[in-house]
Each structure stands twice: as structure tokens, then as C-alpha cells.
C-alpha positions in Angstrom: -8.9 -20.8 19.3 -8.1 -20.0 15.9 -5.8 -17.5 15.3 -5.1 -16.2 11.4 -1.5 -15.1 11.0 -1.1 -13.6 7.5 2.5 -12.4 6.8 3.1 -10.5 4.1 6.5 -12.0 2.6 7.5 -14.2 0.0 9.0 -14.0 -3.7 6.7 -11.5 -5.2 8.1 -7.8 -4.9 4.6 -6.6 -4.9 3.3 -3.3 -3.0 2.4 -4.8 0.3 5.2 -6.7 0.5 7.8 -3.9 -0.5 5.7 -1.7 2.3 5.9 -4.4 5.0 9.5 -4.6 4.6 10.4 -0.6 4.7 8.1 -0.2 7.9 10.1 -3.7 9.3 13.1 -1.1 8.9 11.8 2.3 9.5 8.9 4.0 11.2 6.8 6.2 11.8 6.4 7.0 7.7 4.0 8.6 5.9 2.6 7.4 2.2 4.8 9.9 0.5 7.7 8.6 2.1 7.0 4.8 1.7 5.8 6.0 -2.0 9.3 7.6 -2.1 10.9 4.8 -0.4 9.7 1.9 -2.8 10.5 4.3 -5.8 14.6 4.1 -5.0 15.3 1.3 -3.1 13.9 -1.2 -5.3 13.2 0.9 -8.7 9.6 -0.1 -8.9 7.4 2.2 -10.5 4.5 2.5 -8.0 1.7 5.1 -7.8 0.8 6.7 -4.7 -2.5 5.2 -4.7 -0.9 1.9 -5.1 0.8 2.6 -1.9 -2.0 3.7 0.3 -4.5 0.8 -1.2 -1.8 -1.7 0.1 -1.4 0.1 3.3 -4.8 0.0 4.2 -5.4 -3.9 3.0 -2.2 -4.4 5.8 -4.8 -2.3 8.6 -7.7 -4.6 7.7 -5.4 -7.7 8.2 -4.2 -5.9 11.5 0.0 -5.9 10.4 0.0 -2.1 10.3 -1.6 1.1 12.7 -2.3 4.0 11.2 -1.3 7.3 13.9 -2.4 10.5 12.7 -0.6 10.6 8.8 2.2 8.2 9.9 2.0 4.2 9.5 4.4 1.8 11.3 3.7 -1.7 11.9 1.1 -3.1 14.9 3.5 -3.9 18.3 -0.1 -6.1 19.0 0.9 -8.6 15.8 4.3 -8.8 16.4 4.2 -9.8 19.9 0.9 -12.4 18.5 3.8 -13.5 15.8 6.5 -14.0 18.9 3.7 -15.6 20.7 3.2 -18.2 18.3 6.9 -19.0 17.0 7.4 -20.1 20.7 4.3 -22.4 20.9 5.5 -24.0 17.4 9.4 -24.4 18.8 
């Protein structure tokens, strides 16, 4: 069985991996407050549709659920991620 694990961390301060790490931190949020979020934690200037096109790529890869208007990350790949870090230990 093959499982693909993609985690979106690592030097780059890019979209994706400024919105994984707010919604490691906080959740439910919605795109205006991630948008909002990214804006004055880090200083990045960062459209709105930046925001939701990264938020959606994170869906497809199955990191982040979408309820409603509200995004927080999938409680399915975290316990996959747990799930493997044992196996590997």
C-alpha cells in the first residue's frame, strides 16, 4: 500500500505554507481571516485570491476540510501522519 504524505513545511514562507501553519494554530477560519492573518503575523503582502487558490490545492491534497465558509485542517491526515511516524519509530 502506498500512501502519499505531502506536508506542506519547509523554508519557503509561501501561501500554503503560511496557511498550513495558522490553521496548525487556530481553526475554524475563514479566507478573510487567514487573508488577514498572513497580512500581520508575517507582513506578507498576499491577495485574497492567493489565499483561497492555496487553500483549495491543500483540499485536493486532503491537509485541509472545507465546512460551510470555515477551513481547518483534516483530523483524517493527521491521525494518517500519527499513524505513520509510529510505523517509522
Amino acid at each position: 500500500m502506498v500512501v502519499r504524505l505531502t506536508i506542506p513545511l519547509g523554508k519557503d514562507d509561501n501561501v500554503k505554507n503560511l496557511v498550513f501553519s495558522i490553521l496548525a494554530n487556530e481553526y475554524p477560519l475563514k479566507i478573510i481571516e487567514i487573508t488577514n492573518l498572513i497580512r500581520k503575523r508575517y507582513g506578507k503582502t498576499v491577495s485574497f485570491q492567493a489565499v483561497r487558490k492555496s487553500l483549495f490545492e491543500l483540499i485536493e491534497e486532503g491537509i485541509i476540510i472545507k465546512d460551510q465558509k470555515s477551513f481547518s485542517l483534516n483530523k483524517n491526515w493527521i491521525l494518517l501522519l500519527c499513524q505513520m511516524e509510529k510505523r517509522l519509530c
